[in-house]
N, C-alpha and C positions, 0 to 999 in steps of 0.2 A: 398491513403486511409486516414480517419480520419476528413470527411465534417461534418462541423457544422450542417447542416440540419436537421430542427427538433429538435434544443437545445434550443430553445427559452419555451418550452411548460415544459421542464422539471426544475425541481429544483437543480443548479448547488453549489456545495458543495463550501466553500471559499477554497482560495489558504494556506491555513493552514491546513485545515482537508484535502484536498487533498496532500500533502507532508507528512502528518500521514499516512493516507492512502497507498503511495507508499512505505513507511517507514514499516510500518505494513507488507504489501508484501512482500517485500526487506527478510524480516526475515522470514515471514511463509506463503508465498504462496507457497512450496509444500506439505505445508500441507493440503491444499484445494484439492476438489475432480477435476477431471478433466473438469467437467462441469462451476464449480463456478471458478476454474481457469483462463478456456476460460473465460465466461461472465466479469470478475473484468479487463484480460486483453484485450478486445475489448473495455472496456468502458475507463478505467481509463488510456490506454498503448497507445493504438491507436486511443482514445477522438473520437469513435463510440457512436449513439447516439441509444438509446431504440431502436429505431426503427429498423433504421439500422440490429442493433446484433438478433432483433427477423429475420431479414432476411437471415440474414447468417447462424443462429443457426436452424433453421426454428420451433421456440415455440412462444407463443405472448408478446408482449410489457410488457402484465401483467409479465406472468411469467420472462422475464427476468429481470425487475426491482426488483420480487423477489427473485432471484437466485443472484442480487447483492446484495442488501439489508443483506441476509443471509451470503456470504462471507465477507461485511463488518463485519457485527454483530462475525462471526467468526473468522477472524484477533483479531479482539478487545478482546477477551477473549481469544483467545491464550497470546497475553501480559498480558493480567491481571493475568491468571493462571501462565505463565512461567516468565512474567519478564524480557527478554530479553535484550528488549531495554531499559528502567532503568537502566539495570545494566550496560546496555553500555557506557548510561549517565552519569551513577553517577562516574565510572572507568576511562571518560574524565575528568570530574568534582576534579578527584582527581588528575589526571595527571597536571594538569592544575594548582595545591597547591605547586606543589614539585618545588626545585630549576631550572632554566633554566638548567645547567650543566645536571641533573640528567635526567632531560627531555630530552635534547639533544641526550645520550645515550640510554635511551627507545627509542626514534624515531627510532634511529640508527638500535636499535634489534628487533623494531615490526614496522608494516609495519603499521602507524595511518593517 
């Protein structure tokens, strides 16, 4: 599974916003519908092309670029609203200030 076929015609996101993107999921894909689930992971999990995912899904090209678009769009406001991964960041971010010693034992007690 997972033939490029048919990715040439689409507009492929850079290898930046697609690690957001996974990152995004990683955290709040179940919070997505069953639907937008599927489609986000045929596209972005199994690198399914439009096409493709209208085939297997059996809705069209149109609609499933919209049913990703829309779980994109909904990842990105669950961080905005919740914050999640910030906080995750900024909690490394701070991990990262303190003494190696003091670190060494965080490591120790949380699995990072």
């Amino acid at each position: 599974m997972g033939s490029t076929r048919g990715r040439k015609a689409e507009a492929r996101m850079s290898s930046e916003d697609m690690a957001r993107m996974s990152l995004l999921y990683d955290y709040y894909g179940g919070l997505l519908s069953d639907n937008r689930n599927k489609v986000f992971s045929l596209y972005h999990e199994e690198n399914l092309s439009l096409g493709e995912i209208s085939e297997v899904i059996g809705i069209t090209r149109q609609g499933v670029h919209g049913t990703l678009k829309r779980a994109e769009s909904q990842l990105e406001m669950f961080e905005e609203k919740l914050g999640l991964i910030a906080r995750h960041e900024a909690w490394l971010d701070m991990v990262g200030e303190i003494s190696p010693q003091v670190r060494s034992r965080i490591e120790e007690i949380v699995d990072i």
